[in-house]
Kinemage of the C-alpha trace (Angstrom):
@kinemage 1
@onewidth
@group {chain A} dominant
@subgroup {mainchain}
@vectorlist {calphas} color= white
{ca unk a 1} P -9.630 -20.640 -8.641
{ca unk a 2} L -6.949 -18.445 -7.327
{ca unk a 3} L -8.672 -14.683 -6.438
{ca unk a 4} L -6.931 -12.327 -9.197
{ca unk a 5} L -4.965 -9.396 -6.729
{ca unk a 6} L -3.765 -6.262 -8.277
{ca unk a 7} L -0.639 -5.474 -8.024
{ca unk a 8} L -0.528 -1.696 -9.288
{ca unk a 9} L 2.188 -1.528 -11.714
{ca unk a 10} L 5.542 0.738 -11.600
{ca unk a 11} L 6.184 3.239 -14.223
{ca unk a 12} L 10.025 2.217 -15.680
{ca unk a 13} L 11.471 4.614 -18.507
{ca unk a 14} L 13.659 1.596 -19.685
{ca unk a 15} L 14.677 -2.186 -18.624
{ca unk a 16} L 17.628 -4.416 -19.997
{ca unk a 17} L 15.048 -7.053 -21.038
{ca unk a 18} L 13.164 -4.486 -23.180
{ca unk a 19} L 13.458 -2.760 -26.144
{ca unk a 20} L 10.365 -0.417 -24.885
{ca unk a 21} L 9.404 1.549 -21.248
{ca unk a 22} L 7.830 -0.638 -18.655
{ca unk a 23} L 5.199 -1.084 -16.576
{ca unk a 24} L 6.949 -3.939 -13.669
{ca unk a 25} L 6.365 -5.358 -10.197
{ca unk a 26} L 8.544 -6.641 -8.055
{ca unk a 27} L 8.933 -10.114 -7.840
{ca unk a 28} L 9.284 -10.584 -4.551
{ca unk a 29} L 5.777 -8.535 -3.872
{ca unk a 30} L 4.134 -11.507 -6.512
{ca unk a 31} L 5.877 -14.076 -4.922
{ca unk a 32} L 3.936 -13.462 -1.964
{ca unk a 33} L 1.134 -13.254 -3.509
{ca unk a 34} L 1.200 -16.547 -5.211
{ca unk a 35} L 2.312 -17.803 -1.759
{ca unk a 36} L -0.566 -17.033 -0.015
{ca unk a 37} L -2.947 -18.200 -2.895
{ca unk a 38} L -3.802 -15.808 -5.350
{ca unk a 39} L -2.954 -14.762 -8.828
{ca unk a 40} L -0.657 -11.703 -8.819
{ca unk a 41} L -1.669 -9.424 -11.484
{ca unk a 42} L -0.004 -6.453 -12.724
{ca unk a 43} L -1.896 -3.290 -12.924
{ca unk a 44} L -1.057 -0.890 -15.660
{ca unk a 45} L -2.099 2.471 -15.743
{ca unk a 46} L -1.322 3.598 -19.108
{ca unk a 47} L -2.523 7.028 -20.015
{ca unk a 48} L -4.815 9.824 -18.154
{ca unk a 49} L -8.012 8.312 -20.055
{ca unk a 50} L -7.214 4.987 -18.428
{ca unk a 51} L -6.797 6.440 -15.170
{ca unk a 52} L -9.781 8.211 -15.209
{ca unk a 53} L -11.241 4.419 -16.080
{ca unk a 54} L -9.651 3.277 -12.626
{ca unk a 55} L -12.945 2.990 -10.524
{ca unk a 56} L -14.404 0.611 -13.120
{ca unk a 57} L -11.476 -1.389 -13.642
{ca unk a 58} L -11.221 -1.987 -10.109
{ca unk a 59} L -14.189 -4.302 -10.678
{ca unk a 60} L -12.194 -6.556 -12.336
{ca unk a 61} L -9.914 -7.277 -9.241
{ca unk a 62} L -10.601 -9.543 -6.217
{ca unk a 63} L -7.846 -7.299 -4.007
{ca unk a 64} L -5.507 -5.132 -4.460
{ca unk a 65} L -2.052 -4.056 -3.164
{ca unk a 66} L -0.210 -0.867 -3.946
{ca unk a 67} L 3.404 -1.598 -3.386
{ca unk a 68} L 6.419 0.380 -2.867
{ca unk a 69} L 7.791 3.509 -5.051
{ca unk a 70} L 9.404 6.882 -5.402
{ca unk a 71} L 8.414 9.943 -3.870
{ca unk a 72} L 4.725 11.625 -3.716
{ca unk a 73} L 4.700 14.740 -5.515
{ca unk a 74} L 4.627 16.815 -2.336
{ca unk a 75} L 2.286 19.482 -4.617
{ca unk a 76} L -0.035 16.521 -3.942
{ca unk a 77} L 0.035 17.533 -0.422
{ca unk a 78} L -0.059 21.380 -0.743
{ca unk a 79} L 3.593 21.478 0.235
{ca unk a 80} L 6.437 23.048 -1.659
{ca unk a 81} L 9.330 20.432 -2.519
{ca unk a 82} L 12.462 19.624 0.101
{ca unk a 83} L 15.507 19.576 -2.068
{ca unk a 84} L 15.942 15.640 -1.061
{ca unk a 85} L 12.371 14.603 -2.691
{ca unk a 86} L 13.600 12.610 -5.720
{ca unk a 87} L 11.355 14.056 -8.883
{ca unk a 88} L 7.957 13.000 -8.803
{ca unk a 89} L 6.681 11.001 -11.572
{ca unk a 90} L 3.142 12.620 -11.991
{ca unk a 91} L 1.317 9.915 -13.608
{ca unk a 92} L 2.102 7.567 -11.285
{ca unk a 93} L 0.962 10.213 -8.667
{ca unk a 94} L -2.146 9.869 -10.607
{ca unk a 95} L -2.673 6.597 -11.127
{ca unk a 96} L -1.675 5.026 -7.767
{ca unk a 97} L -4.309 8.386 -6.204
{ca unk a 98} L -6.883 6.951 -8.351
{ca unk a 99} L -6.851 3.618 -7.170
{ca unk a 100} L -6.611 4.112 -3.640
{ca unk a 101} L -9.911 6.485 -3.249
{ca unk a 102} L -11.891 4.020 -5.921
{ca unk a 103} L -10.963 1.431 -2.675
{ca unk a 104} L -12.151 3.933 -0.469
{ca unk a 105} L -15.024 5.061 -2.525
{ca unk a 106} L -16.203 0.719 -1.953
{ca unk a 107} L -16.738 1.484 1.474
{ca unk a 108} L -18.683 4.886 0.844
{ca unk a 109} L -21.824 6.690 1.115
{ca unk a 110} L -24.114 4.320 -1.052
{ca unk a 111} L -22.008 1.149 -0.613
{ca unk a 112} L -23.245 -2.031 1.254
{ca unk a 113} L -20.255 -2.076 3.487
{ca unk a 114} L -17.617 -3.742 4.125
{ca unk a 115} L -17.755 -6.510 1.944
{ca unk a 116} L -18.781 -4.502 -1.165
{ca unk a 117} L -15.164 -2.791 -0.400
{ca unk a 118} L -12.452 -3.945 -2.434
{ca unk a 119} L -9.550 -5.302 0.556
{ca unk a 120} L -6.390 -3.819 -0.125
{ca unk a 121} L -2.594 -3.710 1.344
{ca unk a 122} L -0.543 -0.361 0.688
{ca unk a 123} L 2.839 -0.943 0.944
{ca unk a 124} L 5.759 1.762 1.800
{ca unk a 125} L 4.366 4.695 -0.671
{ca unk a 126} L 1.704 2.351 -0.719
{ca unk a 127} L 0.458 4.212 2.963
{ca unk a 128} L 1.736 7.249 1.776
{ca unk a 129} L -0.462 7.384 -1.161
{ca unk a 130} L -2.928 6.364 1.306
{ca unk a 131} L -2.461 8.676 3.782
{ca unk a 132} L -2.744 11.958 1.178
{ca unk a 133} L -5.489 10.540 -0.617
{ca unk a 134} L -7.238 11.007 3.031
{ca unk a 135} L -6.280 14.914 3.399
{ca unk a 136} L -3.026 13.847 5.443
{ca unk a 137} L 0.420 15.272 4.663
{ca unk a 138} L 3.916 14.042 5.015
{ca unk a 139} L 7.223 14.304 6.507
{ca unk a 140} L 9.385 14.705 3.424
{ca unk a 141} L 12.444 13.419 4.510
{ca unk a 142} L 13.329 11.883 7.823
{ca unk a 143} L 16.535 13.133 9.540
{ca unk a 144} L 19.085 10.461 10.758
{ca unk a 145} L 18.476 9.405 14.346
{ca unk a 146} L 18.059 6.240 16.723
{ca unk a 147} L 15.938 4.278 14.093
{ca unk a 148} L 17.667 4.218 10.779
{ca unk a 149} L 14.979 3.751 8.242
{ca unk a 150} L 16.387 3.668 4.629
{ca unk a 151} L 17.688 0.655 4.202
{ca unk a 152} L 17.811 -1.486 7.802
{ca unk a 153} L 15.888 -3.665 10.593
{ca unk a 154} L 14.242 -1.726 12.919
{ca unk a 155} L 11.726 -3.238 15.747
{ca unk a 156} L 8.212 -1.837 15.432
{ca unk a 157} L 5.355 -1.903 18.069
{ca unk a 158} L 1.662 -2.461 17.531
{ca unk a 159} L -1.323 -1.530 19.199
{ca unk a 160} L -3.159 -4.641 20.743
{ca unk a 161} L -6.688 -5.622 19.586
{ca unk a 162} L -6.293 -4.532 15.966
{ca unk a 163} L -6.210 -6.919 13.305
{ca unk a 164} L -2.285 -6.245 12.395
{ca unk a 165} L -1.503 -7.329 16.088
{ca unk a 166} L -3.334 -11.153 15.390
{ca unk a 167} L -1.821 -11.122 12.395
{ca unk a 168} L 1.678 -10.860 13.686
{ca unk a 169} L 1.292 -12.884 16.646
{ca unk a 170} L 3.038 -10.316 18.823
{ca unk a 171} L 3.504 -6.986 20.291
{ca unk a 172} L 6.865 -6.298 18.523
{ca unk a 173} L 8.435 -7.617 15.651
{ca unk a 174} L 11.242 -6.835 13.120
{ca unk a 175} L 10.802 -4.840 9.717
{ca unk a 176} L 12.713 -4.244 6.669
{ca unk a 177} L 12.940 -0.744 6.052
{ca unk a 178} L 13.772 1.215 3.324
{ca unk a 179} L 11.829 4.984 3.187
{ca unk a 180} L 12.947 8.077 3.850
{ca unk a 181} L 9.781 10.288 4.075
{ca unk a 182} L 6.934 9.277 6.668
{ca unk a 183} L 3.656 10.374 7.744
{ca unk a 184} L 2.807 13.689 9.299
{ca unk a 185} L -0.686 14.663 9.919
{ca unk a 186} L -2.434 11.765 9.792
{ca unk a 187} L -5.342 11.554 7.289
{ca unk a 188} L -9.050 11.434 7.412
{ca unk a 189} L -11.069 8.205 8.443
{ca unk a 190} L -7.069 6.507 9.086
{ca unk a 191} L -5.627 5.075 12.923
{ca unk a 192} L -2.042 4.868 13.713
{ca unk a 193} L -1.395 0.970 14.727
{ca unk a 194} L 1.821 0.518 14.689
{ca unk a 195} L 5.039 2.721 15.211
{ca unk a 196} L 8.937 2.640 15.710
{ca unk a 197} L 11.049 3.743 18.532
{ca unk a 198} L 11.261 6.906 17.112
{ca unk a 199} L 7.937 7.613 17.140
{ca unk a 200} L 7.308 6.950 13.288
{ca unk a 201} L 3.678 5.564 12.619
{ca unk a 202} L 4.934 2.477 10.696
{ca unk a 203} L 1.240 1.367 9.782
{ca unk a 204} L -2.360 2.507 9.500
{ca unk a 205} L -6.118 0.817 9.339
{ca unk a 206} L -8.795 2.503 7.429
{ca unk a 207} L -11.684 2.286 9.633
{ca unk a 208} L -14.357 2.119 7.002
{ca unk a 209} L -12.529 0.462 4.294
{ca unk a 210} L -11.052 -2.850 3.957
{ca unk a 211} L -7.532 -1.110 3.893
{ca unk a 212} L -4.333 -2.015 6.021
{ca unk a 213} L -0.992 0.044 5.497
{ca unk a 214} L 2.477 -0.557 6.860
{ca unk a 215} L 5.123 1.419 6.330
{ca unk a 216} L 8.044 -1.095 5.926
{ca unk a 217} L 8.478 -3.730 3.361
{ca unk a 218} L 6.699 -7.273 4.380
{ca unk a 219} L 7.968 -8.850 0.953
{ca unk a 220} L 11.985 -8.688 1.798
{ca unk a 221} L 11.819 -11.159 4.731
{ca unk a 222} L 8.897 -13.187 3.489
{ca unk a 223} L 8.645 -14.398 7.725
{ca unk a 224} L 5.600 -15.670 9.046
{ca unk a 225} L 4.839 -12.181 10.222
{ca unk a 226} L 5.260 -10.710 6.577
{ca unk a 227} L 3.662 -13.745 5.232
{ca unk a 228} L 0.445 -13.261 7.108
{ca unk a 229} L -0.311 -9.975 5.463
{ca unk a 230} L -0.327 -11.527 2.087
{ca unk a 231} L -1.902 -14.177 3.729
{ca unk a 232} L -4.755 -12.107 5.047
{ca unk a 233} L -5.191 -9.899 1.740
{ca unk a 234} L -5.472 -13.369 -0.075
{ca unk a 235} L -8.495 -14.322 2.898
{ca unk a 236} L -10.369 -11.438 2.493
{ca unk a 237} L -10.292 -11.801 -1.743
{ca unk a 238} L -11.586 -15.121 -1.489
{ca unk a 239} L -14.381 -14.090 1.623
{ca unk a 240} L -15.404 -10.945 -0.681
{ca unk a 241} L -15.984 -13.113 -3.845
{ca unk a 242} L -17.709 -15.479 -1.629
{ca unk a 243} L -20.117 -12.976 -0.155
{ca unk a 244} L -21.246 -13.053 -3.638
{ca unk a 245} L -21.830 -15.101 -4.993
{ca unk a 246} L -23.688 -16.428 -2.267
């Protein structure tokens, strides 16, 4: 059986195929998904009650990725708000904060390590939601330079001997970009693995969770490189469910 992977759902106040508000995913994020050999599923949040249910519904996933969005609340980061933050939506705030720390929470004081952790890929706001969830902060909006990074290609390097480097199969490839705020101070427990020209850390590792983070958007190009970190969440599902039942 395919693993079932989470894909944490977008809040959408309409769409021209309903009569109702959403809760989507991009296709293109559960296309390579399905690719890789699991069964995308959408994650809806619904109201604060059902947030506050997310550590126990988390048990019902084999993986999980948390996928590109709007802007972090920057309140969530003790920060006052840069007049080029889009408005926050706060229950996604919420919602994607509560289901990044129950991931972290799996590889916690109490848990049986690594395999007891839930593996997940944070995508774009995905790593920013990541990185504030571990007491970091970020760089609101990034001023134009040598590396345009809303909406272009931009080479990105990454550190040798972590897993994101075997993964890609090389020191440098290509990304799709599209952000415009980055980290800052880096958060809690997290390692910078991968940055731009620039300087921007275009990817993190969790060290005691089963978490990897990049920055860019590995669903637009769908390349081997991109592929691989489907590919990998997909591996780690299937090793985690194997662990045990056995």
């Amino acid at each position: 059986m395919r693993p079932l992977i989470a894909v944490v759902g977008r809040r959408a106040s309409k769409s021209c195929v309903l009569r109702f508000s959403g809760t989507i995913a991009a296709e293109a994020v559960c296309d390579a998904v399905l690719r890789a050999g699991g069964e995308p599923v959408i994650w809806h949040g619904g109201d604060r009650e059902a947030i506050a249910e997310a550590p126990a519904r988390l048990s019902s996933f084999d993986a999980v990725v948390l996928p590109g969005g709007g802007d972090l609340s920057p309140a969530r980061y003790a920060q006052a708000a840069d007049v080029r933050c889009a408005a926050p939506d706060e229950l996604q705030d919420e919602f994607d904060l509560a289901v990044i720390r129950s991931v972290l929470r799996g590889a916690g004081p109490g848990a049986s390590g690594l395999d007891d952790a839930v593996p997940a890929l944070a995508i774009c706001r995905g790593l920013q939601v990541l990185n504030v969830a571990c007491g970091g902060t970020l760089r609101q909006h990034l001023p134009d330079g040598p590396v345009p990074h809303l909406g272009s290609l931009h080479e990105v390097t990454i550190a040798r001997g972590t897993r994101l480097r075997q993964l890609a199969g090389a020191d440098t490839i290509t990304v799709s970009s599209y952000h415009h705020q980055a980290i800052d101070r880096l958060g809690a427990g997290l390692r910078a693995i991968a940055c731009a020209p620039d300087g921007c850390v275009e990817a993190v590792e969790h060290g005691a969770a089963g978490v990897l983070a990049v920055q860019w958007h590995p669903e637009d190009q769908a390349g081997p490189c991109d592929q691989a970190l489907f590919d990998d969440l997909v591996a780690r599902a299937r090793d985690r469910v194997s662990a045990a039942i056995g």
